[in-house]
N, C-alpha and C positions, 0 to 999 in steps of 0.2 A: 564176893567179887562182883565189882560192879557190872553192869551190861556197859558195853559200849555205844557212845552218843547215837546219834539217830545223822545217820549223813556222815560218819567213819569208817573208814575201808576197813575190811575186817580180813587182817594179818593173818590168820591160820589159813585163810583161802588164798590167800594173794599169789602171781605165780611167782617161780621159783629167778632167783638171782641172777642175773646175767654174767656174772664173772662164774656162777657156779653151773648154767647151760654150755655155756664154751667152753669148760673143766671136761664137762660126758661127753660132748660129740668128739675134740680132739680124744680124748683114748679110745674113743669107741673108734676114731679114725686109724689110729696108730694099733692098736689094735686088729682090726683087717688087714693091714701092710704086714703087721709081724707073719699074719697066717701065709703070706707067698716069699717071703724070707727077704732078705736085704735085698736094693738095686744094685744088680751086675754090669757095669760097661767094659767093653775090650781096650786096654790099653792099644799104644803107638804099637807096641814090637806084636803085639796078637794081632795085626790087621792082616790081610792079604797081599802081598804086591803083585798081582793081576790086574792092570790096566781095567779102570772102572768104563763100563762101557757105556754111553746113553741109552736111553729107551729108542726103539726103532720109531723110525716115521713113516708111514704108509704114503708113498707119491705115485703120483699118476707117471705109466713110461712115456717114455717122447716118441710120441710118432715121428716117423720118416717120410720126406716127399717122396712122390713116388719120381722114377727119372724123368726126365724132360724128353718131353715129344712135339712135334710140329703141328699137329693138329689135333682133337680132341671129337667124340662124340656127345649127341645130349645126353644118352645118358650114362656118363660119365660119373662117379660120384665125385671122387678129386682127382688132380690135373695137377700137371706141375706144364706149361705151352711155355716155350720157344717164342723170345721175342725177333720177330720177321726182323731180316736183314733187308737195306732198304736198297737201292738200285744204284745207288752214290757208292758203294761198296762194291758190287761186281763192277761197276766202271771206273774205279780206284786200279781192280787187278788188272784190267784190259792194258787202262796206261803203263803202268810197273812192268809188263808183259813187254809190250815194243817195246820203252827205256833198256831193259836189259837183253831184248835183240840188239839192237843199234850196237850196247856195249859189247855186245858177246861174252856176257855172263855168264858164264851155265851154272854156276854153284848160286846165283841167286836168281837164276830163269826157275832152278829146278825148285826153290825153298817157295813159288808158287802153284808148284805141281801136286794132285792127290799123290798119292804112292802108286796108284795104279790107271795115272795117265797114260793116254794112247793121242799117236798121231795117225790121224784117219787120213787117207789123200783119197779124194772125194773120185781125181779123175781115173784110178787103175778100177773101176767097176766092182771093189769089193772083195777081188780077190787078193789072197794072201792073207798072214797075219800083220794088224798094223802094228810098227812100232812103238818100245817104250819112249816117250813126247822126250824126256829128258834125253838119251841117249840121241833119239832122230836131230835133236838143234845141235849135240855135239858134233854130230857130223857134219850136222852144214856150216858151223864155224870153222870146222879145221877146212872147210874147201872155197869155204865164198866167205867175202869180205862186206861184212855189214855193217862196219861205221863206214864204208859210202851214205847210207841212210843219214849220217849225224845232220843235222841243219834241214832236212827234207822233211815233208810234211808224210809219214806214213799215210794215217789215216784223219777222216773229218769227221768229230761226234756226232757233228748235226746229223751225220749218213749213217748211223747206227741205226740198223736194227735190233728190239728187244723182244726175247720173249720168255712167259713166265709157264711155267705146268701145265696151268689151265688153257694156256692158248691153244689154237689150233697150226701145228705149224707147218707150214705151206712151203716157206720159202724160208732153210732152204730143204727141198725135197732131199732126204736122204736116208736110207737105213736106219741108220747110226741115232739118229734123233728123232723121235716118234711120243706122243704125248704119255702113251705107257707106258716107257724107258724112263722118264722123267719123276727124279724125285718130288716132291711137292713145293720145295723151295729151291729148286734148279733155276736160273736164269742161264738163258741161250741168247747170247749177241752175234747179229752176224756184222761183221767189220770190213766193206769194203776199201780194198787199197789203193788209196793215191797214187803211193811212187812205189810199183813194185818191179820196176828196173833203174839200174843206175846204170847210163851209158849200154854198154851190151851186155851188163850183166842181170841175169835177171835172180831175183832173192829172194822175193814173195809170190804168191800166188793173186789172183787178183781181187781173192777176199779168202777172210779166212773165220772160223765159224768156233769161239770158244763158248763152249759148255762150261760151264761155273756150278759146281755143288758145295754145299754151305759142309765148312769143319769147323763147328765152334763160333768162338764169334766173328768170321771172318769166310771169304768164298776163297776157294782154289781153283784151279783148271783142270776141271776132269778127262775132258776131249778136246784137242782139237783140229778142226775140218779141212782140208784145202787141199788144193790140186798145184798141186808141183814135184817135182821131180827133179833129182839130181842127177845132173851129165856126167 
């Protein structure tokens, strides 16, 4: 037997067939799968019908403001502040106030009253209890005639007096309004009167002193001041 040439690949060493490597690994593969037995999947009718449910999601809870307050300290961490009611507002309820004197409203005198309006009459020196404001105007409608007023000039803005919490109030001197008493968004107007007689009857006093505290977004009449008396 001859040797073979010099620069002849030499066939007993050569490797092995490529159609015959992919023969050993597929059974050596099918082979391992036989060793865990056939694939099992659940048919349609083996499923569960329990409502498949997502995976949970971790969220942050929602904070709440805290309530709203009128004023606030520094050190406060969070605040939910009351945006101030502006003075166009309590002199909105003044006018609405006479309009539904003149008328003799009382079911919409009363829809500007707190719930626990009080008529103070400045001139009995304090004593007694003062009356519910709502109830005291119904009286004085059922006795005195106040559309006399219609066409008269009650009162004149320019003569308003304002005042806010912080003021110091002087004028007008009374019990009843004292800066302590005083919420922190309280406005006091004192409203002297024009025409507080028609002919011989007399209606008004001849100023009259509403306290306004803030409900919401809007001021009511909490108190109000004046000296008159009914004959």
């Amino acid at each position: 037997m001859h040797a073979p040439p010099t620069g002849s690949p030499d066939i007993s060493r050569s490797p092995a067939c490529p159609s015959l490597l992919v023969a050993v690994l597929m059974g050596s593969f099918l082979l391992g799968c036989g060793q865990g037995g056939p694939a099992s999947f659940p048919t349609a009718a083996e499923l569960s019908d329990e409502r498949r449910r997502p995976d949970g999601v971790a969220l942050d809870p929602v904070s709440t403001s805290p309530p709203p307050t009128n004023q606030a300290d520094v050190g406060d961490s969070v605040v939910t502040l009351r945006t101030p009611l502006g003075i166009g507002a309590a002199l909105d309820v003044v006018d609405e106030f006479f309009r539904r004197v003149v008328t003799e409203d009382s079911e919409g005198l009363s829809e500007l009253l707190t719930r626990d309006a009080l008529a103070i009459q400045t001139g009995s020196g304090g004593s007694g209890q003062p009356p519910i404001a709502g109830l005291w105007w119904e009286q004085r409608f059922r006795r005195l005639e106040y559309g006399k007023l219609a066409g008269e000039p009650v009162y004149r803005e320019s003569e308003l007096q304002i005042f806010r919490a912080e003021d110091v109030l002087t004028t007008p001197h009374h019990p009843a309004i004292q800066p302590d008493t005083l919420d922190d968004q309280d406005v006091v107007i004192r409203v002297p009167i024009t025409t507080a007689r028609v002919a011989a009857d007399r209606l008004l006093g001849d100023e009259i002193v509403v306290w306004l505290r803030r409900d919401g977004p809007r001021f009511r009449i909490y108190r109000l001041l004046e000296d008159f008396q009914l004959q």
